[in-house]
C-alpha positions, 0 to 999 in steps of 0.5 A, a space after each residue: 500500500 502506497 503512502 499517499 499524502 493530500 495536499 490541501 491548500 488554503 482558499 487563495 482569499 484566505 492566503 491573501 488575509 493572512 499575507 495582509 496581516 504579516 508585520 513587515 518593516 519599512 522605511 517611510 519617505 513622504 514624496 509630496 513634502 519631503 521632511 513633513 510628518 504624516 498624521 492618518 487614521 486607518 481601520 473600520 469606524 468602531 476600531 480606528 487606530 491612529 498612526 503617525 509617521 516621519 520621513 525616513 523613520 522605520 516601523 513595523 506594520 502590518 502590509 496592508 496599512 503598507 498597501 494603502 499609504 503606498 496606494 495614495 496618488 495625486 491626478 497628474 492633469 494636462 490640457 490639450 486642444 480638441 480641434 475646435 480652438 478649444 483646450 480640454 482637460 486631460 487626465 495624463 497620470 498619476 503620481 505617488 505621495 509616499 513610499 514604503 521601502 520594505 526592510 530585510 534585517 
């Protein structure tokens, strides 16, 4: 009788909570205006942690509070003419706020 093992993996959304929930550590940099701390709140209404960060310093936070910081852009808006004489505003792209750089120790 052969030893056969089942491999059973976790549902691929429950992989993504837990990898959302992994401490990781990062430097911050605040590309908008360097130097300037940033004060923000993140979390559900009934539960909401307050976090307060300065440029270059390093802290330990779960990823997900790393995704959303990284995730704050500002548009990026140009004008362009529409052939009719006209210039029309155009959306062109994004720019990042800030930037989390992972740290392996």
């Amino acid at each position: 009788m052969k030893d056969e093992t089942v491999n059973i993996q976790k549902d691929p959304k429950e992989r993504k909570k837990e990898w959302l929930k992994e401490k990781i550590t990062f430097e911050f940099f605040n590309l908008e205006e360097a130097g300037a701390p940033l004060p923000f709140s993140y979390g559900p209404a009934d539960n909401i942690k307050k976090y307060y960060l300065l440029h270059g310093g390093k802290y330990t936070y779960p990823r997900e509070i790393v995704q959303h910081i990284e995730s704050r852009q500002t548009p990026l808006w140009g004008y362009k003419p529409n052939g009719k004489g006209q210039m029309v505003k155009n959306l062109e792209g994004y720019k990042s706020r800030f930037q989390c750089r992972q740290l392996f120790e």
